[in-house]
N, C-alpha and C positions, 0 to 999 in steps of 0.2 A: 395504423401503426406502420411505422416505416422503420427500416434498420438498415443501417448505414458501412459500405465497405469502402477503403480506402487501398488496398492493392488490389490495382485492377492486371488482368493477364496482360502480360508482353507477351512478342513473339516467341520467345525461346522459352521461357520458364513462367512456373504457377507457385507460387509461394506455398512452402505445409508450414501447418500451425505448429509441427514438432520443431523446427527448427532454432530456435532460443534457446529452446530445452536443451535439445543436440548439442550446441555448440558449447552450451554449460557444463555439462558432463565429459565434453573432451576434450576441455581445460583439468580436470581432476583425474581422471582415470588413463593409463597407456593405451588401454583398447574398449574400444565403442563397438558393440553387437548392434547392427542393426537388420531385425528382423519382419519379414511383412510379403505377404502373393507377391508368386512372380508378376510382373507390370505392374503392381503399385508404386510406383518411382522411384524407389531406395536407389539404384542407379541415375539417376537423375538430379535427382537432393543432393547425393554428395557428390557428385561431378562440381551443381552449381556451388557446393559449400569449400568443394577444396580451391575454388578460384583466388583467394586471399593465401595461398600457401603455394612453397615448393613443395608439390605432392607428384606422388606416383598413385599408376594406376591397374591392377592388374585384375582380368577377369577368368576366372577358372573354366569358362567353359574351354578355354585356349589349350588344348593337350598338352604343349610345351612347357608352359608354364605351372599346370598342375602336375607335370611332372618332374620338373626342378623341384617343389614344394614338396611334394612326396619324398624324392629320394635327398634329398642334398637341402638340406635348409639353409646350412650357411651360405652355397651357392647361390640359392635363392636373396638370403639376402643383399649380397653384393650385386646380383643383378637388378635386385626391387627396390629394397628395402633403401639403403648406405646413402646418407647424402640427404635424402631427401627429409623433409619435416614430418609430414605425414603421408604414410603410404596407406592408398585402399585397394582390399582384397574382398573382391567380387564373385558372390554364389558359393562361397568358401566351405558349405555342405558337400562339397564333390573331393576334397581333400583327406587325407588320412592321416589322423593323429594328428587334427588340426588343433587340438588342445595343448599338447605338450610343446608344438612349435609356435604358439603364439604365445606361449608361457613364453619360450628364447628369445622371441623377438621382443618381450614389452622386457623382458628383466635384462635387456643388452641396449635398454634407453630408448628402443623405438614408438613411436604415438601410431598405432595400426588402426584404421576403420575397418569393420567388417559386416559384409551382408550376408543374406541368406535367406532364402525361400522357401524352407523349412525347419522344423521347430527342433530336429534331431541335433542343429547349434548346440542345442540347449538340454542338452543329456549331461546324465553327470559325468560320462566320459571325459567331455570337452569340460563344462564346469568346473571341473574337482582340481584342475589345471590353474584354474583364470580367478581361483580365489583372492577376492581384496584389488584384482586387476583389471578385469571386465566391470562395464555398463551396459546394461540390456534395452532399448530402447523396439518399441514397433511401431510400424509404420503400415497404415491400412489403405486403400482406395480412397479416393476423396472424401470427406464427410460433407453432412451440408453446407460448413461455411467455406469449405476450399471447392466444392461445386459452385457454389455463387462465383466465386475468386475467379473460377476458372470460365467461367461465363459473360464475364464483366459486367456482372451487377454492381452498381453504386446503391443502389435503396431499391426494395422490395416492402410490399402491400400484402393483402390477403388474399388478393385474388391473383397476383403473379407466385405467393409462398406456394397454395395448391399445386398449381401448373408445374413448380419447378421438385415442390414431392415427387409428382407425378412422374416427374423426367428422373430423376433421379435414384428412384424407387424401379424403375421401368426398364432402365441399362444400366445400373448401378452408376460404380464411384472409380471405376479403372480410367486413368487417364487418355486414354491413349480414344478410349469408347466416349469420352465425355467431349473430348476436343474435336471429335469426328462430329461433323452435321449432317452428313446422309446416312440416314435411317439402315437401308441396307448394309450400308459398310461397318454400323455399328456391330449388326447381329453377325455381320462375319466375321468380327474381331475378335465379338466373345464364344463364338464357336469355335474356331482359334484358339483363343486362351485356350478353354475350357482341354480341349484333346492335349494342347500342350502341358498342363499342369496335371493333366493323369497320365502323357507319357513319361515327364521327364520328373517332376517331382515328388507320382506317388510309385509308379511302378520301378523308373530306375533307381529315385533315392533308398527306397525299401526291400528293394530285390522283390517284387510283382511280377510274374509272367503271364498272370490272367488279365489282360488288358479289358477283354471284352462283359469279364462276370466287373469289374472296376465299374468301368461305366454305368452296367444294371444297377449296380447300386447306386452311381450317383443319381441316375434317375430315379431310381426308390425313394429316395432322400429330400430331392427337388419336389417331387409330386408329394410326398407326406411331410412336405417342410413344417415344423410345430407342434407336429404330433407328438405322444408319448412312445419313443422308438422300440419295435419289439423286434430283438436280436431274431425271435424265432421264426416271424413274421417278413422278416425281410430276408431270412436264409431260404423260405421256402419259398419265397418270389423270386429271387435270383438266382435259386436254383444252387447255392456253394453252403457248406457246411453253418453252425453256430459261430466257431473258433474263430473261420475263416472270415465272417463280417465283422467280427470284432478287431482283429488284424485290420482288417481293410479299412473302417470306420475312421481307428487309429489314424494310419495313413494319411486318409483325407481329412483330417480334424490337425494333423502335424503339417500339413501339406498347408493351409490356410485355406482351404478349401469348403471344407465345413464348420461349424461350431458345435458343439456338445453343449446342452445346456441343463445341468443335474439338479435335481428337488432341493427346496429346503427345507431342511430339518435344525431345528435346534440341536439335535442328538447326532454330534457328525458322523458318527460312526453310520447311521442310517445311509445318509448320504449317496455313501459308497455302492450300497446295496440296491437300490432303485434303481428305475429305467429313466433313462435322459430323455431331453427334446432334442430334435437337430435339426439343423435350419444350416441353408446356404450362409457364409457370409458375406456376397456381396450381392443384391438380389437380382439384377444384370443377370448375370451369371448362372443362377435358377431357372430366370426364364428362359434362357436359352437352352436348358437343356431339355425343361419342359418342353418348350416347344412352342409356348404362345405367350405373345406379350397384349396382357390386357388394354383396352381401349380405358377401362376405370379401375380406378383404384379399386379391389376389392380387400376383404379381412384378413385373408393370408397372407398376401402379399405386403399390406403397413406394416401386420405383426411381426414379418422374417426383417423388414428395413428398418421399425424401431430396436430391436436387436441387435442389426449391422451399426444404429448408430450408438447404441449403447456399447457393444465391443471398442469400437474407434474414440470413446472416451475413457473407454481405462477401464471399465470395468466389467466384472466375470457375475452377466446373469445367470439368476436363478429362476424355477418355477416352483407353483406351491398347488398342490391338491392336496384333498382330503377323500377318506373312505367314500365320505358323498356327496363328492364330485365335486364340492365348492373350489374353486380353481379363481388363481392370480396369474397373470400370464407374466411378470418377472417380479423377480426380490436381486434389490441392488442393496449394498452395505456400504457406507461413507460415514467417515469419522465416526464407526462406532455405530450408526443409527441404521436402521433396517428400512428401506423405501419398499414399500407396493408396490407396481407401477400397473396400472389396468388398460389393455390398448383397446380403441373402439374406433371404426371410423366413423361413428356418430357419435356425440354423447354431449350431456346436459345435465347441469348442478343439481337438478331434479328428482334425478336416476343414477343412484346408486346400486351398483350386478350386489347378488346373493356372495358371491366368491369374495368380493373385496371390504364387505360389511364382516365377515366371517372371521378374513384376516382379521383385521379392525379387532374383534372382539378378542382375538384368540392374543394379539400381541401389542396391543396398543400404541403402536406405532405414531411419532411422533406429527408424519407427514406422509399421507399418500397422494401420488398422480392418477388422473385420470388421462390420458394422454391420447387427441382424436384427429385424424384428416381433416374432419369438418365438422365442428361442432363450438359451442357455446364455450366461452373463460368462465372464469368464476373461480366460489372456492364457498366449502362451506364446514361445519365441525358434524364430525360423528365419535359418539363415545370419549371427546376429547380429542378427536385427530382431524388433522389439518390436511380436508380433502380438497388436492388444487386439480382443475379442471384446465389441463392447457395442450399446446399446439405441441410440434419438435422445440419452436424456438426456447418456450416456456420449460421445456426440459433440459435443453443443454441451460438454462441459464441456471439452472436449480442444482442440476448436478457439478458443473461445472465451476 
C-alpha cells in the first residue's frame, strides 16, 4: 500500500491540516481562539496565514505591550489594533481581563487572532465575554500526516509506515524536534520545552511556587503514563498533599502538558466520580522526562501515541474497565456511535482480548478497532459488530 502526499516541506514553512478550517471560521467570527503547547506552531501558522493581509502583530511576552493591554485598551488599540485588517495577539494568557477587552475590540469592528498556551483562554471569565464572538480552534504537535509533510514524504509502504511510527512515537510531533536531525539536539530541545512549559506555563500561568514537587509529578505521570491515576499514590511519592496533586494535575492537564483520560460510564454522573488515566500528550516529551528513548516500540509507549493521535483528531478519549478487570483501552463517540478502540502492538483477526469481547457484549457497538504497530488487517463480526483490525492509517481513515 502506498499513500500519497502532495505538499512536500519548503524551507520556511510546513503546512497544518487545520488550516482551511482556520481560515473558514475567521471569515464568520471577529475573533479566532487559537489554542495548543507552547512550540506547537500556533506562532507560526498564523504568521504564515496573515501574509494575504494588512495584519499586525503583537506578542505578550513583550512587557510593553502587555502593559498598554492591561491598563489602556484604547491606547492599545491605536497602537495595534486601527488600520490594520487583522491584528494577532500572541500568548494572550498573560493579559488581564483579557475577556472584556477583546469583547471591545470585536464590537468596535475589529477581526482579532488570538493564541494561547494554556487552556485558562478558555475559563468562563474570558468566555462569558466572547459569547456568539469567539471561535475556538487547537492546534497540537504534528500528527502523522503533518510529520510525513514535514519529512517530505511523497508515498510511504509498510515497512517505511513502522520506521516513521517509530520516529514519531519516539520524539514526538513538536516542530522544532521534528525538523531537527541530530538526535542529540532533538533530546535537548525537549528537555527544554519540557522545563520551559512547567516554568512558564504551569507554575507562572497558575501562581506554583513548588517548581521542584511540579516536576516529581511530571515524572510520576511519564513513568505511570496509562495507568489508572491514584491521587493518593502519587501524593505519597511526591511527597505534597491529595489537594495539592490535584491543583497540580489541573495545571499540567490546562497547560497541554498532560491529558486526563476519564472512564466510561453510560451513567455520566459516574463519570465524575472515578479515577482517570493520564498520559503525556506528546510522547517526545514523556520520554524525555523518563529519561529513556526506546530502541523498539514497546506497549506503553503505542498506547500514550495512539491517544496523542486521537487527541489531535478531535477527539476526547475514554477508557472502560469493569469490576473484573475486563478493560478497553479507549471509547471514542462520533456521530452518536460509540467506537472501542483495542491497542496491541501485535494483533490478528484471530484474537480477540477478554476486554473487547465484554465491551462487545455489554453495548453492542456498531464498529470496533483493533488498532496495532505490527500486525495483521482484516476484519471480522462478533455478536454483530464490525471488528476492524488496522494500522494508525486505518484509523485516522475511519474516524476521520
Amino acid at each position: 500500500m502506498l499513500i500519497y502526499y502532495e505538499d512536500i516541506i519548503t524551507m520556511m514553512y510546513v503546512h497544518r491540516d487545520i488550516e482551511e478550517k482556520f481560515l473558514k471560521i475567521a471569515g464568520r467570527y471577529p475573533v479566532v481562539a487559537l489554542v495548543g503547547p507552547r512550540q506547537a506552531g500556533k506562532t507560526t501558522m498564523l504568521k504564515n496565514l496573515m501574509k494575504g493581509y494588512n495584519a499586525s502583530y503583537v506578542l505578550f511576552d513583550d512587557p510593553d505591550a502587555r502593559r498598554l493591554f492591561d491598563e489602556d485598551i484604547k491606547k492599545f488599540e491605536v497602537q495595534y489594533i486601527a488600520g490594520y485588517e487583522i491584528a494577532v495577539l500572541d500568548e494572550i494568557q498573560y493579559c488581564r481581563d483579557a475577556g472584556s477587552k477583546l469583547k471591545y475590540l470585536a464590537d468596535t469592528g475589529h477581526k482579532i487572532w488570538v493564541t494561547s498556551s494554556s487552556e485558562i483562554l478558555l475559563s468562563k471569565d474570558v468566555l462569558s465575554y466572547l459569547v456568539g464572538r469567539v471561535a475556538i480552534l487547537r492546534l497540537y504537535p504534528f500528527n502523522i500526516h503533518e510529520f510525513l509533510r514535514a519529512k517530505g514524504y511523497r508515498a510511504v509502504d509498510e515497512v517505511i509506515t513502522k520506521r516513521i511510527i517509530w520516529e514519531h512515537a519516539l520524539y514526538g510531533g513538536f516542530p522544532k524536534v521534528v525538523l531537527e536531525d541530530n538526535v542529540e539536539m532533538k533530546k535537548e530541545y525537549l528537555r527544554n520545552l519540557h522545563e520551559t512549559m512547567l516554568l512558564r506555563d504551569v507554575t507562572r500561568t497558575f501562581s506554583i511556587d513548588n517548581i521542584s514537587a511540579v516536576e516529581r509529578l511530571s515524572k510520576y505521570i511519564a513513568i505511570n503514563s496509562g495507568a489508572i491515576f491514584s491521587y493518593t499514590n502519587a501524593a505519597n511519592t511526591v511527597g505534597i498533599s491529595y489537594q495539592t496533586v490535584r491543583k497540580y494535575l489541573d495545571a499540567m492537564v490546562k497547560s497541554q502538558i498532560a491529558v486526563e483520560v476519564p472512564p466510561f460510564f453510560t451513567n455520566r454522573t459516574r463519570e465524575i466520580s472515578k479515577q482517570p488515566k493520564v498520559y503525556f500528550l506528546d510522547t517526545g516529551l514523556r520520554n524525555s522526562v523518563v529519561g529513556t528513548y526506546p530502541m523498539d516500540m514497546n506497549g506503553e509507549l503505542f498506547e500514550n501515541y495512539v491517544l496523542s493521535e486521537l487527541v489531535k483528531m478531535g477527539f476526547k478519549p475514554k477508557y472502560w474497565r469493569t469490576k473484573a478487570k475486563a478493560e478497553v483501552d479507549f471509547i471514542v463517540e462520533k456521530d452518536s456511535n460509540v467506537i472501542p478502540i483495542e491497542v496491541k502492538l501485535r494483533a490478528t483477526p484471530e484474537k480477540v482480548e477478554r476486554g473487547l469481547r465484554s465491551f462487545i457484549e455489554k453495548y453492542s457497538p456498531e464498529t470496533a478497532v483493533v488498532i496495532s504497530y505490527s500486525g495483521e488487517k482484516g476484519e471480522r463480526k462478533i455478536n454483530g459488530t464490525n471488528v476492524l483490525f488496522e494500522d494508525i492509517w486505518g484509523l485516522w481513515n475511519l474516524l476521520k
